[in-house]
C-alpha positions in Angstrom: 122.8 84.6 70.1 119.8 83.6 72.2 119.0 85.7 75.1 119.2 84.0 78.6 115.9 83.2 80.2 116.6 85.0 83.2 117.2 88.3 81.4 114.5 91.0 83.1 112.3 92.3 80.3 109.1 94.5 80.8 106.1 93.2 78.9 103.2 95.4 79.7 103.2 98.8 80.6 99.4 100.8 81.6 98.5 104.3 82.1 95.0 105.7 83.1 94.2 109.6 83.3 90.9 110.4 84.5 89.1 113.6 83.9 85.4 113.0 85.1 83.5 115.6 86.0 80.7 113.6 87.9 82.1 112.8 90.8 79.3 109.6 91.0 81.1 107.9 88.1 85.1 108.7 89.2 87.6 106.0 90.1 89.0 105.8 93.4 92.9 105.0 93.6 92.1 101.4 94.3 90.3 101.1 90.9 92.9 103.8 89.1 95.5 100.9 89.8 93.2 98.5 88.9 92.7 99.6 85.1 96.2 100.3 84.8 96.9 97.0 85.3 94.3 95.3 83.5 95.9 97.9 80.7 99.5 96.5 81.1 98.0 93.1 80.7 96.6 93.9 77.6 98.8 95.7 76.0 101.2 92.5 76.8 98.8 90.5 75.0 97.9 88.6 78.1 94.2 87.8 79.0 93.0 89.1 82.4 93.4 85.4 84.5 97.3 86.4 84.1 97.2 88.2 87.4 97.4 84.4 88.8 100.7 84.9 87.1 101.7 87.6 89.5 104.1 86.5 92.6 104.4 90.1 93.6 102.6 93.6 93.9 104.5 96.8 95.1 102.5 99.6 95.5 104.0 103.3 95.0 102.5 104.8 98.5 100.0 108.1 97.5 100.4 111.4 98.9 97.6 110.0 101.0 97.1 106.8 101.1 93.0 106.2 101.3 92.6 102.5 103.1 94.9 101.0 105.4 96.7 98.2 103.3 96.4 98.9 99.5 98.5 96.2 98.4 96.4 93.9 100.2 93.0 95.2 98.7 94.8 95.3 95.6 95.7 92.1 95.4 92.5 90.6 96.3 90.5 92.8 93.5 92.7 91.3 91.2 93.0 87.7 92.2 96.4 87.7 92.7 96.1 86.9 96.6 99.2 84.5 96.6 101.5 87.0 95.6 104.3 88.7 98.2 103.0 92.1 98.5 104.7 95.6 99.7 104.2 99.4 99.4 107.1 101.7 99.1 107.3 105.2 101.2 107.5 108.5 99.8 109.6 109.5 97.1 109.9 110.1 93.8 112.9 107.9 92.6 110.3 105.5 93.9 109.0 103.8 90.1 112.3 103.3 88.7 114.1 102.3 91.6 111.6 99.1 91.9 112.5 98.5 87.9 116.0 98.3 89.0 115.7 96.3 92.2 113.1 93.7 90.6 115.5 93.4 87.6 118.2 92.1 89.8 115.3 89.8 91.2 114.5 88.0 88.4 117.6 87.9 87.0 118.8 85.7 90.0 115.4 84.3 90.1 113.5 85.2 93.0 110.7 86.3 91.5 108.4 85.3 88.7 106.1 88.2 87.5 105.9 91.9 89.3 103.7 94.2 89.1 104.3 97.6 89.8 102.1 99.9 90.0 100.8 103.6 91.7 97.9 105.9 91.9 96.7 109.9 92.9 93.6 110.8 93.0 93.5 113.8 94.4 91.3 116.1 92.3 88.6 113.7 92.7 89.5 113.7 96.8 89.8 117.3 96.8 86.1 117.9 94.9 84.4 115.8 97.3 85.8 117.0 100.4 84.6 120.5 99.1 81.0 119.0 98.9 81.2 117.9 102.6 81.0 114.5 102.3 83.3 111.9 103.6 86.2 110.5 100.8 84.6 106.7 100.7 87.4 104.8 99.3 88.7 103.1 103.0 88.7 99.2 102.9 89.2 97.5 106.5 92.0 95.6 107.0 93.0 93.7 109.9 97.1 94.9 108.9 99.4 97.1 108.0 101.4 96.8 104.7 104.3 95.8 104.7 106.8 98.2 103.7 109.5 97.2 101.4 112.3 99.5 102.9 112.3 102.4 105.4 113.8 106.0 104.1 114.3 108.5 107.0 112.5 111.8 107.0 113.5 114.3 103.8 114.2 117.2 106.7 115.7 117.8 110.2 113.8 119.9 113.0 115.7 122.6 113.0 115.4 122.3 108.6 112.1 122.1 109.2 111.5 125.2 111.6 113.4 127.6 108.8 111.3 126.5 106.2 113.1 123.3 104.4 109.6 121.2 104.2 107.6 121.4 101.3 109.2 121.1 98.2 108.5 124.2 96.5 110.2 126.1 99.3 113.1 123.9 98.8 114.0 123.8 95.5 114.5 127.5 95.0 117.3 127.6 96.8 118.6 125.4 94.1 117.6 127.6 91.4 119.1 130.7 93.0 122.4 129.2 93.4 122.8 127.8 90.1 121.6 131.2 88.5 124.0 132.9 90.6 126.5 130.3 89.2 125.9 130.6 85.7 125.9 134.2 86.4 122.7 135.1 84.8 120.2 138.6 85.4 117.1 137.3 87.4 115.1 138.8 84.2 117.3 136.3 81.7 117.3 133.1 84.1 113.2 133.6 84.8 113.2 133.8 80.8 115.4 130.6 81.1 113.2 128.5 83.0 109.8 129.5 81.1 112.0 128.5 77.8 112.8 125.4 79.5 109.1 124.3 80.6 107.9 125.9 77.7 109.8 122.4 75.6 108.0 120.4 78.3 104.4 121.8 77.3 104.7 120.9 73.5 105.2 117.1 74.7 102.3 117.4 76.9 100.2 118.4 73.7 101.2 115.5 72.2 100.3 112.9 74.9 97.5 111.5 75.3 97.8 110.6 79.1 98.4 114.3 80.0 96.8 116.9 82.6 97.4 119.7 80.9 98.0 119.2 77.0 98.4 122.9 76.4 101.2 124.8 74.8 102.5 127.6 77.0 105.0 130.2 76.0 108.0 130.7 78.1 106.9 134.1 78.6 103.6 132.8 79.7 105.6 130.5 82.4 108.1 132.7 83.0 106.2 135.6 84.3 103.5 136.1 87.7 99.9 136.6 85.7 96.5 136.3 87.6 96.6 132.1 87.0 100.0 132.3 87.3 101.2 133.4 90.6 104.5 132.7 92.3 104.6 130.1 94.6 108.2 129.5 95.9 110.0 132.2 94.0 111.6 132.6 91.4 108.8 129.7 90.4 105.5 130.6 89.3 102.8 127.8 89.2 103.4 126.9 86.2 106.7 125.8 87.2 105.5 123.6 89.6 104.9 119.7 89.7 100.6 119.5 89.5 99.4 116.8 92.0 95.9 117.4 91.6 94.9 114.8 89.3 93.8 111.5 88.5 96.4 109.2 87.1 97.6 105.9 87.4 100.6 103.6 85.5 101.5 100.1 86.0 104.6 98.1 84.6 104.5 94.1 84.5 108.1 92.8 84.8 109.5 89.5 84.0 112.1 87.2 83.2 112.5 86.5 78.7 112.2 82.5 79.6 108.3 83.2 81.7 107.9 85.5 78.4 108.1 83.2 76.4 106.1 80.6 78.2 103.4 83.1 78.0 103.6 83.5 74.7 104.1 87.5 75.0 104.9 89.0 71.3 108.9 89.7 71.4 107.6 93.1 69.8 106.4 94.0 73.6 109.4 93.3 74.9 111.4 96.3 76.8 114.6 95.5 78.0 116.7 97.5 80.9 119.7 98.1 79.7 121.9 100.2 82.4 120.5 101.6 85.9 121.7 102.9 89.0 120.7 104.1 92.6 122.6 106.7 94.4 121.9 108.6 97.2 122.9 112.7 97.8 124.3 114.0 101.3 120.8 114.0 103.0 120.6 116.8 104.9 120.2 119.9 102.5 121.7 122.1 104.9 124.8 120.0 105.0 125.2 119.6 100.8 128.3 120.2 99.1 126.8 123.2 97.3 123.8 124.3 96.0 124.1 124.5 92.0 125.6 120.7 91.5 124.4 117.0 92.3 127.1 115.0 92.2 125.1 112.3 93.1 123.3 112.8 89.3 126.8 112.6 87.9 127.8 109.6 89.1 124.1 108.3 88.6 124.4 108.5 84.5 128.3 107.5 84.3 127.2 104.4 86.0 123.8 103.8 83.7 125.7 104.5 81.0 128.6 102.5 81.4 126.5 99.8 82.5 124.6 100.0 79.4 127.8 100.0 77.5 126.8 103.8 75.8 127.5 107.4 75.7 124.7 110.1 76.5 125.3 111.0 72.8 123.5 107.2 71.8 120.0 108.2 74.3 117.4 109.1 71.7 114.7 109.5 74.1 115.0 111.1 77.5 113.0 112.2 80.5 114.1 113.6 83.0 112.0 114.0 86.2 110.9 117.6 86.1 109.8 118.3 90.0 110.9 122.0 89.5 113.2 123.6 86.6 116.7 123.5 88.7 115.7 119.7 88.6 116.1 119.5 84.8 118.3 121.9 84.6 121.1 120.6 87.1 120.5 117.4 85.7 121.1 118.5 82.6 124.4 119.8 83.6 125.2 116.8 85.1 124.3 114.3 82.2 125.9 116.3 79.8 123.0 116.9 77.8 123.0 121.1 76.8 119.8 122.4 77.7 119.1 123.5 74.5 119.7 119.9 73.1 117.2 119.1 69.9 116.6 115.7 71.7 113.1 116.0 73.5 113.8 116.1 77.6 110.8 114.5 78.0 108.4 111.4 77.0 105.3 112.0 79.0 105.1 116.1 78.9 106.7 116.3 82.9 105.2 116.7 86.2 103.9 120.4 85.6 102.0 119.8 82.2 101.5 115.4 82.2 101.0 115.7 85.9 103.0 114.4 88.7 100.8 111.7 90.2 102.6 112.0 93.5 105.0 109.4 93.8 104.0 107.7 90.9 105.0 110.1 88.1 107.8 108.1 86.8 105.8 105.0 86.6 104.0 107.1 83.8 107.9 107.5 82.1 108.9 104.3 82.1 105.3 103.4 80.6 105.6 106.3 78.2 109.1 105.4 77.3 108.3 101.6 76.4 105.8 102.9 73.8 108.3 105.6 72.6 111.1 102.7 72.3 108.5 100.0 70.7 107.5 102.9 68.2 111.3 103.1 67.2 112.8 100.0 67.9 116.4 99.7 68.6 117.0 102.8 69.9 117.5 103.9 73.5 115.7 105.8 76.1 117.0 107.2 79.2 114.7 108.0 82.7 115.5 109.6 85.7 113.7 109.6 88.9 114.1 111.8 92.3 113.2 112.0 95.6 113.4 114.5 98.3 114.9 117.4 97.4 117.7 116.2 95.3 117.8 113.8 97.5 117.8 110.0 96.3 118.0 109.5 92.5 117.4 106.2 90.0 118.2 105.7 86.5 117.0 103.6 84.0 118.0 102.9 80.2 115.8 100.8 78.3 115.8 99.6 74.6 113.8 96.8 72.8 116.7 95.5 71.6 118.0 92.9 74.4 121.4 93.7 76.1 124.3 91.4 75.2 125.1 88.4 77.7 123.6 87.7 80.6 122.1 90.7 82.8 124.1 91.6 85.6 124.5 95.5 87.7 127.1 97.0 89.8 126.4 96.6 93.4 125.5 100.1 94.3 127.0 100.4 97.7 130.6 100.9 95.1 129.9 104.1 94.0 127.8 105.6 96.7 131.2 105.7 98.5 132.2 108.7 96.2 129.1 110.3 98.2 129.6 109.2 101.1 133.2 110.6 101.5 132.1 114.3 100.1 132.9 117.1 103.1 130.0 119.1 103.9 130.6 122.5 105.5 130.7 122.7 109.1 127.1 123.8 110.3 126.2 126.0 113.2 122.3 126.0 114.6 122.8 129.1 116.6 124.4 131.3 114.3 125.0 135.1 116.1 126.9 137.7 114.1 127.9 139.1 110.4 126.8 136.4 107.7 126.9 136.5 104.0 123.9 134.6 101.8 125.0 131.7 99.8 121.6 131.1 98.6 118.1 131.5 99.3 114.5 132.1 98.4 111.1 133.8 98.7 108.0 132.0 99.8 104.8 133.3 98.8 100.6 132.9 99.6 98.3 133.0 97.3 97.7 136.8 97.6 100.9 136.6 95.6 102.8 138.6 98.6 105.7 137.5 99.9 105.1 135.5 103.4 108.6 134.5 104.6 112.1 134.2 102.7 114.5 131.6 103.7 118.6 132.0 103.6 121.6 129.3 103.8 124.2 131.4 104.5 127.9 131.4 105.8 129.3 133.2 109.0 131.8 136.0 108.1 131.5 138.3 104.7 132.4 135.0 101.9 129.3 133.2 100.9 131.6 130.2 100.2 133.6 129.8 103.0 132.7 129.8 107.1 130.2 128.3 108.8 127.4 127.7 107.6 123.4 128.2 109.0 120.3 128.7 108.1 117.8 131.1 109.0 114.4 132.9 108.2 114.6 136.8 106.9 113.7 139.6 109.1 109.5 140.0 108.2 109.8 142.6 106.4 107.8 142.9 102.9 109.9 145.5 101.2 112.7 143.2 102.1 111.0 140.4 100.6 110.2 141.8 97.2 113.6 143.8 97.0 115.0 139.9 97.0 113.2 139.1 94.2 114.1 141.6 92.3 117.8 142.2 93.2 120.5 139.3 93.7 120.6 138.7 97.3 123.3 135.9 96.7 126.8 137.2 98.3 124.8 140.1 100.4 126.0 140.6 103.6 123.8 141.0 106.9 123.1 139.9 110.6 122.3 136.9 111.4 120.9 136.2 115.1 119.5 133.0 116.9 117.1 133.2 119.9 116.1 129.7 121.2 117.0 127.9 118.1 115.0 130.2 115.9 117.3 132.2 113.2 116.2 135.4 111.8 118.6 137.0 108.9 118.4 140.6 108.3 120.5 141.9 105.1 122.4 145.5 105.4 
């Protein structure tokens, strides 16, 4: 049976890691996402003029974006100046989320070609701003980019005054909880975790495209050491997505019919074979719990039924790896054992490959399409997320094409099972006995404790009453006492003064 024409298939796929010392010769973003794409046209077989192929550009937005409209100069450096251009905002779901979206695009055929396609450069940025000069990668624009949708802001104020900002603040309280949950000694969950990243190194050993291709033990992971300090604890830096590098990915998608016309080798060809897009309760003070993602659940039955296969059929996985309660809760949520012989990533994940910012998963899907063309007819399963938790997409590809023509589930069905979970009641001024349901320890790079953070409940139950959250009394003994006892279900004060809340335990 001949596959439609307007079946989405990925064609090309580019990856560029840059490690030059001589800060004269490095690439700027700009031209990172300019060889990645020149890349994804080669390995599609496709001389360089097929940029005039292109009808549209999305751009992953960088942790800081260097020149006023990327998409635009991008365009232009490539040729492609008639093609509808966008940049996305901030977020990690952000790669596979356009795979998904573009797929449904083609298939009802609104667009021709897309490119897709991100860059960091930040330890490049970071090396000259420590000569003193000026980062000299602007290009004027008379406009903005457009952006291709609008997401709100990850935290609330009064999130953001207790500490719920940057991401490795966040995510231990995550880890906590689920520890707590599988009711595990601080000593074996740290153990856990290094085990669990340790798996992730050996990829990153074998990839070509990655930051860090060393082999770490889980002990060296697991464990503070004089390169490995704690950052957010329980996580040491080791544990912790690496944005300072140089890396760039871009994916060409298409329909099989403008394939064809091109004359690109059905051995290139990728096909998506389930996805999905689901959204968590936004607000992480206002979440269900703290050891779970529902939204994760739903986001692989829905892949996988779309796809028409069980999580036992996925030969190749990767899961995004932010942080370890990200894999790990995923994990849970996939049904996929932690332990599982089956590689949890393709790339080497965002501590060991690199996270290039936003972009990271545009480096999976690239990785997976040369896993999947190296052993053709299996599948391969990628997960993206945003936030913290936050916003999640999924992705199963396979070279072999998917059976009738290609059609998904409106997402706006299942996000309803989101949408109707109860959150706790929430207090912002908080003023009596509370009881921690989870929290965490930040630290500086003295490795001391600065500040811990709490989520707690009103009353002596950490799972019941109202719920708050709320900085710990400054006190260090306090602090390191946390990280070395379970704090989880410890009862204390908790007291607001002008919207600030300060948590001491008994």
């Amino acid at each position: 049976m001949s596959t439609p024409d307007n079946t989405p298939v990925l064609i090309g796929v580019g990856q560029i890691t840059e490690k030059s010392a001589d800060l004269n010769a490095a690439s700027s973003p700009l031209q990172l996402m300019e060889q990645a794409t020149f890349a994804a046209i080669g390995d599609a077989g496709l001389i360089t003029d097929a940029t005039k192929e292109i009808d549209a550009i999305v751009v992953v937005k960088s942790f800081r974006e260097p020149m006023r409209n990327t998409p635009e100069a991008l365009a232009n450096l490539l040729g492609a100046t008639s093609a509808q251009r966008w940049i996305i905002p901030d977020g990690g779901y952000g790669p596979q989320y356009l795979v998904n979206l573009f797929s449904q695009e083609i298939a009802h055929g609104k667009h021709q070609m897309v490119l897709m396609t991100g860059a960091e450069a930040m330890a490049t940025g970071r090396k000259i701003v420590k000569t003193g000069q000026k980062i000299p990668w602007n290009i004027p624009s008379d406009s903005d980019p457009d952006f291709l949708y609008a997401v709100p802001e990850m935290w609330n104020e009064h999130e953001r005054l207790h500490g719920i900002w940057q991401a490795s603040h966040v995510y231990p309280l995550f880890e906590n909880a689920l520890r707590h949950h599988l009711n595990r000694s601080i000593e074996d969950h740290q153990l856990a975790m290094g085990t669990l990243f340790s798996r992730l190194s050996e990829v990153a050993v074998r990839s070509p495209h990655a930051w860090f291709p060393v082999r770490r033990s889980p002990e060296d992971i697991a464990w503070p050491s004089e390169s490995n300090r704690y950052v957010g604890w329980p996580y040491t830096k080791y544990m912790n997505a690496m944005n300072q590098i140089n890396q760039s990915a871009s994916v060409l998608l298409t329909s099989v019919g403008h394939a064809r016309s091109l004359g690109v080798d059905p051995s290139r060809w990728v096909f998506l074979h389930g996805c999905a897009d689901v959204t968590e309760i936004w607000d992480v003070t206002q979440r269900v719990n703290y050891h779970s993602a529902p939204a994760i659940s739903i986001l692989g039955r829905e892949s996988l039924a779309m796809a028409r296969i069980n999580i036992e059929d996925i030969t190749h996985i990767d899961l995004y790896s932010c942080f370890p309660s990200a894999v790990a809760i995923a994990c849970r949520e996939l049904g996929i054992p932690e332990d599982d012989p089956r590689d949890l990533t393709v790339t080497g994940g965002l501590a060991f490959h690199g996270g290039a910012g936003n972009n990271y998963v545009m480096n999976s899907i690239a990785a997976m399409a040369d896993q999947l063309r190296e052993d053709p007819g299996t599948y391969g399963l990628v997960t993206a997320n945003g936030g913290y938790l936050s916003r999640h997409s999924a992705g199963i590809y396979s070279t072999l094409p998917p059976e009738g023509p290609w059609q998904r589930p409106d997402p706006v069905f299942y996000q309803q099972e989101i949408d109707a979970l109860d959150s706790p009641v929430f207090t912002e001024s908080p003023d009596g006995k509370a009881a921690i349901e989870t929290y965490s320890v930040v630290f500086g790079r003295d490795n001391h404790p600065d500040f811990g953070i709490v989520i707690g409940r009103l009353g002596s139950n950490p799972e019941t009453g109202t719920r708050f959250i709320a900085r710990v009394t400054p006190d260090t003994d306090v602090l390191m006492d946390m990280t070395q006892s379970d704090y989880i279900g410890r009862v204390g004060k908790v007291s607001s003064v002008e919207g600030s809340n300060i948590f001491t335990p008994l």
